[in-house]
Biopython code that builds the backbone (N, CA, C, O; Angstrom):
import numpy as np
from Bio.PDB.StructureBuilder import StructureBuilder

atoms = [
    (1, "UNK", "N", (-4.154, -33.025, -31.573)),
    (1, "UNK", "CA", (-5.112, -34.049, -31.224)),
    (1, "UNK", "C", (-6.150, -34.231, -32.331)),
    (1, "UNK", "O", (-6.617, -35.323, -32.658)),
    (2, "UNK", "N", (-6.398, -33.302, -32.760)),
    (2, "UNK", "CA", (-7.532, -33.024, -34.061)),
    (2, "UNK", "C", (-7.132, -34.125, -35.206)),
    (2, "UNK", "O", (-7.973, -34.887, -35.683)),
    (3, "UNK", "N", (-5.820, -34.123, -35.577)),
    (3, "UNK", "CA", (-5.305, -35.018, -36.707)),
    (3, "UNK", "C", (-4.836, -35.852, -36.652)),
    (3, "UNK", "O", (-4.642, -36.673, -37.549)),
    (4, "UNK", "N", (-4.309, -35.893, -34.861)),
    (4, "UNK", "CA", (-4.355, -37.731, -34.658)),
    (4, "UNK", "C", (-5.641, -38.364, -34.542)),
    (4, "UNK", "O", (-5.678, -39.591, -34.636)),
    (5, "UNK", "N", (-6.805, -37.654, -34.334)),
    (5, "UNK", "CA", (-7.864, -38.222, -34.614)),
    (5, "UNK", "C", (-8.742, -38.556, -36.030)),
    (5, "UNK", "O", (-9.693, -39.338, -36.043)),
    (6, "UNK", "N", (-8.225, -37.784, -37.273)),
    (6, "UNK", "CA", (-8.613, -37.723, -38.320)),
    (6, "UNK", "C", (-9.594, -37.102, -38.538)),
    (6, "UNK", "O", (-10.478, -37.357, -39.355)),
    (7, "UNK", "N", (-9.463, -35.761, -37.424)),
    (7, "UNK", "CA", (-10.579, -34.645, -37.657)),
    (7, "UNK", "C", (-10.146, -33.530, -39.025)),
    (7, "UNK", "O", (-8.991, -33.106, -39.042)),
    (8, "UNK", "N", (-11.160, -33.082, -40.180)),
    (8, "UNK", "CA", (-10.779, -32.700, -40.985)),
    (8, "UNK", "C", (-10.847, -30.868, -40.717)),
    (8, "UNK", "O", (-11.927, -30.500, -40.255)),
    (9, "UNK", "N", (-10.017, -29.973, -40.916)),
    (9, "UNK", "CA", (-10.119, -28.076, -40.367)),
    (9, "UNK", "C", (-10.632, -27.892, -41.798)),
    (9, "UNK", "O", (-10.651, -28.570, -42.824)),
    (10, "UNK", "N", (-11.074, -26.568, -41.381)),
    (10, "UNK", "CA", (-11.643, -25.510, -42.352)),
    (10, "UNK", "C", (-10.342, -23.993, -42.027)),
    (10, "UNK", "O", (-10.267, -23.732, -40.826)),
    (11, "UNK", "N", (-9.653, -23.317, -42.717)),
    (11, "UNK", "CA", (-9.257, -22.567, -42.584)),
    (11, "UNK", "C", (-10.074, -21.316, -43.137)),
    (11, "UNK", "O", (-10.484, -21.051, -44.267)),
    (12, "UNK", "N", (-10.188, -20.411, -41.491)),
    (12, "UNK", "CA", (-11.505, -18.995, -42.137)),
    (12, "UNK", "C", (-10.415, -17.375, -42.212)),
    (12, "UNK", "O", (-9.193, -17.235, -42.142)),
    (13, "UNK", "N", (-11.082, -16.779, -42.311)),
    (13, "UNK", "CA", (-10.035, -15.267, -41.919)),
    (13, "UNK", "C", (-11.028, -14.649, -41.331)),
    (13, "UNK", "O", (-10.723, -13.741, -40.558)),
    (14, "UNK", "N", (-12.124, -14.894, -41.488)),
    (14, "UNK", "CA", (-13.647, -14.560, -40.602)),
    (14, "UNK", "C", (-13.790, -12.478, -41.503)),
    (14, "UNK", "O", (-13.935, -11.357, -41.016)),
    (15, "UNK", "N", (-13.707, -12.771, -42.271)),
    (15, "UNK", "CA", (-13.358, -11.384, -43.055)),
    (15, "UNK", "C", (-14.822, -10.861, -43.187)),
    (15, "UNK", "O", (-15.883, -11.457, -43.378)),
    (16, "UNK", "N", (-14.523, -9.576, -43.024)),
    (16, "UNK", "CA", (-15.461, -8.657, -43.057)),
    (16, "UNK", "C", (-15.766, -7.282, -44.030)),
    (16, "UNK", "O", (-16.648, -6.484, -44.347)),
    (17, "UNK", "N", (-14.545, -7.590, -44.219)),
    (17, "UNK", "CA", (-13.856, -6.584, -45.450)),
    (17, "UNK", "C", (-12.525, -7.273, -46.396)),
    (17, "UNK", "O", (-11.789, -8.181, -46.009)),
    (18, "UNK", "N", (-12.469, -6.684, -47.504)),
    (18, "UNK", "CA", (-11.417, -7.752, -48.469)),
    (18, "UNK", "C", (-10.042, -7.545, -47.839)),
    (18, "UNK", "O", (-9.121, -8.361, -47.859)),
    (19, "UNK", "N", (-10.039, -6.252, -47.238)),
    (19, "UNK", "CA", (-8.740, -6.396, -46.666)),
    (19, "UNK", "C", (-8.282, -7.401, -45.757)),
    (19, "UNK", "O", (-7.141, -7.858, -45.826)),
    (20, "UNK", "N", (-9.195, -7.793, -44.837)),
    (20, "UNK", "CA", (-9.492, -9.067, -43.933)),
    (20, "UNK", "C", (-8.529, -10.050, -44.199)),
    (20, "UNK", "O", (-7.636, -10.542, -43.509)),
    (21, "UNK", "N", (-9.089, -10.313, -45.914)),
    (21, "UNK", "CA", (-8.266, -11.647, -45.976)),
    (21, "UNK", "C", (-7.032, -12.518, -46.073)),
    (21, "UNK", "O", (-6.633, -13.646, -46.359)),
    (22, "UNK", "N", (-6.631, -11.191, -45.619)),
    (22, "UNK", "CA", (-4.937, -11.426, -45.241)),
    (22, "UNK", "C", (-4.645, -12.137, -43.474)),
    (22, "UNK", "O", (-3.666, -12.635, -42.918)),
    (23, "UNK", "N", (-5.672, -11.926, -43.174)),
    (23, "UNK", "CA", (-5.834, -12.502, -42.215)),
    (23, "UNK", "C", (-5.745, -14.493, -42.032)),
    (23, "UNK", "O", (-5.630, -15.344, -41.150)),
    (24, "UNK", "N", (-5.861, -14.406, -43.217)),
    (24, "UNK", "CA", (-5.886, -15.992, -43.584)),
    (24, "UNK", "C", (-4.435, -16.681, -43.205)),
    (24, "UNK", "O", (-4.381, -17.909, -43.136)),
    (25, "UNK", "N", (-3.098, -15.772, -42.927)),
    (25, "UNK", "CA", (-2.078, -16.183, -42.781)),
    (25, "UNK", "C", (-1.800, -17.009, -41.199)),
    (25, "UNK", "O", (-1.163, -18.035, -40.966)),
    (26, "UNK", "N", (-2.439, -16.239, -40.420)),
    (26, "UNK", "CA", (-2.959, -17.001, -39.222)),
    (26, "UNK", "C", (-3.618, -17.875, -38.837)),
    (26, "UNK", "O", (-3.337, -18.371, -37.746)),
    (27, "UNK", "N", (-4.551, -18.291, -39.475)),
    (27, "UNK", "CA", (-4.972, -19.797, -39.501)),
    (27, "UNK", "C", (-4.042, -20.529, -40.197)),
    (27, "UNK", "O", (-3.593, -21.414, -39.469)),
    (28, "UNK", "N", (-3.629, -20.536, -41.145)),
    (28, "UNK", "CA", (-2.830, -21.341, -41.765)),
    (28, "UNK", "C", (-1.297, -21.827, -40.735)),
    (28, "UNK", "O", (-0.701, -22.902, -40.664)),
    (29, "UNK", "N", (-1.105, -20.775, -40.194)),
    (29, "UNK", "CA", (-0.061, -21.121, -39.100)),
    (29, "UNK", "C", (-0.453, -22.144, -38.021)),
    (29, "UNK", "O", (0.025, -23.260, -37.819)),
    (30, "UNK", "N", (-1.515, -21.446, -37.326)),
    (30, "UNK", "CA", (-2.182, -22.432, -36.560)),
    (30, "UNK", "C", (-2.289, -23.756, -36.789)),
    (30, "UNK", "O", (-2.142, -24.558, -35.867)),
    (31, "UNK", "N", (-2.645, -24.264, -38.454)),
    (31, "UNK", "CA", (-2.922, -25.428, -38.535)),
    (31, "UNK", "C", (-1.563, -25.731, -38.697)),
    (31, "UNK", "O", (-1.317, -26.670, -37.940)),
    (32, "UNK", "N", (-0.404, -25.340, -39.414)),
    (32, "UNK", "CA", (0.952, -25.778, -39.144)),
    (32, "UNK", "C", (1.430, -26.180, -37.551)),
    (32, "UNK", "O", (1.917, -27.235, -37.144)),
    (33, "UNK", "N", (1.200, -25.304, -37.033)),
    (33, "UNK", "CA", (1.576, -25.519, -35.842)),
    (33, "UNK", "C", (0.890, -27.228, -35.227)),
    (33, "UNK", "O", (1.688, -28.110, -34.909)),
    (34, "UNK", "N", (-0.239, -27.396, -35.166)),
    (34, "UNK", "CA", (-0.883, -28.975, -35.549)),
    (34, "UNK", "C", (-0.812, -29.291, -36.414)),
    (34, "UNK", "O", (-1.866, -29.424, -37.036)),
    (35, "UNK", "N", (0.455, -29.635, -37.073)),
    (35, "UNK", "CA", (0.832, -30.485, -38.203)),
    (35, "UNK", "C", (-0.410, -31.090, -38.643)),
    (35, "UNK", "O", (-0.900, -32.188, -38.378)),
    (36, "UNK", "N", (-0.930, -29.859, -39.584)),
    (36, "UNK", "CA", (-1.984, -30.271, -40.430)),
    (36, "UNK", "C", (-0.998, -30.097, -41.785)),
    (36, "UNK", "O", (0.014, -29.403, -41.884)),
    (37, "UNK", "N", (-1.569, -30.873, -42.695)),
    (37, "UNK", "CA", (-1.342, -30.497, -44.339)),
    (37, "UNK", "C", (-2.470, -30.463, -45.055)),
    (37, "UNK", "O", (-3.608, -30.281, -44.623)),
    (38, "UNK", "N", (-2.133, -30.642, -46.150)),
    (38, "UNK", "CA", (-3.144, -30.188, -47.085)),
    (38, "UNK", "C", (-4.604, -30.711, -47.057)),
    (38, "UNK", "O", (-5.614, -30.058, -46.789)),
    (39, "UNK", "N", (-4.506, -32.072, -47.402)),
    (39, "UNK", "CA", (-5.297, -33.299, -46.895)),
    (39, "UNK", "C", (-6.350, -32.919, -45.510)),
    (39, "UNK", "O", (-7.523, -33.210, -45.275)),
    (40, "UNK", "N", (-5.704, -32.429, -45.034)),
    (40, "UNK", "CA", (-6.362, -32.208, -43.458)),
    (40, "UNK", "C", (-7.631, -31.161, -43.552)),
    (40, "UNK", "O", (-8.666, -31.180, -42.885)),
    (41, "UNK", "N", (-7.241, -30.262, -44.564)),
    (41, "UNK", "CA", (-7.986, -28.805, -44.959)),
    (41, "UNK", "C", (-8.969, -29.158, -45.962)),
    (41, "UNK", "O", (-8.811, -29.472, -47.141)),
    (42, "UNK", "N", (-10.407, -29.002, -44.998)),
    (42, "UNK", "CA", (-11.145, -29.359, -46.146)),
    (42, "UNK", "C", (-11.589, -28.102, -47.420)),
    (42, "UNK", "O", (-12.164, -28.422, -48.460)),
    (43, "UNK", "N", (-11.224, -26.782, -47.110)),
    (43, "UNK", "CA", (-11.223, -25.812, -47.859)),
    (43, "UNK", "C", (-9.823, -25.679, -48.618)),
    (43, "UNK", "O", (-9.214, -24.627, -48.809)),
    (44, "UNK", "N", (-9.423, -27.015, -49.028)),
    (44, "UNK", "CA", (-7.816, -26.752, -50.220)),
    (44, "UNK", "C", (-8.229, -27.890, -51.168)),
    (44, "UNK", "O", (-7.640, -28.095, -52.229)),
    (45, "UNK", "N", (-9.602, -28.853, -50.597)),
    (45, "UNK", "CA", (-10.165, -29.937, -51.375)),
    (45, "UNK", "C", (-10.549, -29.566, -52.758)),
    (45, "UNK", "O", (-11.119, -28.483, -52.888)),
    (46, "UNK", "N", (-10.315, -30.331, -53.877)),
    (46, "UNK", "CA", (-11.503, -30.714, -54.655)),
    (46, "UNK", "C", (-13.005, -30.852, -54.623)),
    (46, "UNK", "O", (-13.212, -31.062, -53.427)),
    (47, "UNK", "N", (-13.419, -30.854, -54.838)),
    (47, "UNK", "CA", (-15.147, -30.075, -54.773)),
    (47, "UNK", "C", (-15.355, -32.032, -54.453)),
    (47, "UNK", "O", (-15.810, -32.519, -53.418)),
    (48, "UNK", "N", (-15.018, -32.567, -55.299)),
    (48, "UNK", "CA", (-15.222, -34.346, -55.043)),
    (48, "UNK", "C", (-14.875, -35.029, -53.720)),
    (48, "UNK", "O", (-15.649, -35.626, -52.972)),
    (49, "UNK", "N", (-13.514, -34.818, -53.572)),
    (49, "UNK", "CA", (-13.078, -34.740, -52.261)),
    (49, "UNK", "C", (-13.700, -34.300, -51.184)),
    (49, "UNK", "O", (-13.703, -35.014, -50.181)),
    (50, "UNK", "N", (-14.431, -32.878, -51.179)),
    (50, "UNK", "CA", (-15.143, -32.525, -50.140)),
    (50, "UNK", "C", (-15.865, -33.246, -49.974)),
    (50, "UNK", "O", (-15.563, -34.102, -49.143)),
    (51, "UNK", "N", (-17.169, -33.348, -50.611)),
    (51, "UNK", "CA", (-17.840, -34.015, -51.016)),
    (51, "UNK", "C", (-18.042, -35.370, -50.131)),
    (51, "UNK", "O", (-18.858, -35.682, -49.263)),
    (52, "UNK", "N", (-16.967, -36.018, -50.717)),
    (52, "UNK", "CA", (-16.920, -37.464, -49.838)),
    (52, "UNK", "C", (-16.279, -37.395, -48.512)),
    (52, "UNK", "O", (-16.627, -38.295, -47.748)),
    (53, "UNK", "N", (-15.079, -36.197, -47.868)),
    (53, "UNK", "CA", (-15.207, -35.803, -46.659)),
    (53, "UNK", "C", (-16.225, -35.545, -45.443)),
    (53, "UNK", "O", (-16.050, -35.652, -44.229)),
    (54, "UNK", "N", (-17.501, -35.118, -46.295)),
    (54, "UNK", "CA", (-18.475, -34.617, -45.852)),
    (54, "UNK", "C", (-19.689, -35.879, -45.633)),
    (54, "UNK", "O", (-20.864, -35.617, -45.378)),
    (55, "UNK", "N", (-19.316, -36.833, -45.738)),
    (55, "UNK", "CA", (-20.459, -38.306, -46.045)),
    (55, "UNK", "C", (-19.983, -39.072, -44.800)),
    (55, "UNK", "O", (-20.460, -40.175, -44.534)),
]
sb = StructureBuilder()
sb.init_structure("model")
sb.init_model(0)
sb.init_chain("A")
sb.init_seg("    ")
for serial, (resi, resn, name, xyz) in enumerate(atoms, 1):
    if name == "N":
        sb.init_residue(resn, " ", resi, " ")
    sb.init_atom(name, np.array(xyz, "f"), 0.0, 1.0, " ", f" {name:<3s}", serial, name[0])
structure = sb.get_structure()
């Protein structure tokens, strides 16, 4: 529903330690699973891109 709406995700691992950030593999599923891609993720943006995501 998120990306038929043209809502943009943030993918976190919510890390607390560096080991954590393996944790990142699970969000990334998640957003697969809601056929998100790249585009959709505003943390895979260009700093410009964000940018104007964010306006």
């Amino acid at each position: 529903m998120a990306i038929e709406n043209d809502v943009k995700l943030v993918i976190d691992s919510d890390a607390h330690h560096s080991i954590h950030f393996m944790f990142l593999k699970f969000g990334i599923a998640q957003a697969r699973i809601g056929w998100a891609i790249k585009n959709d993720i505003l943390n895979t943006m260009p700093v410009q891109n964000l940018l104007d995501n964010l306006k």
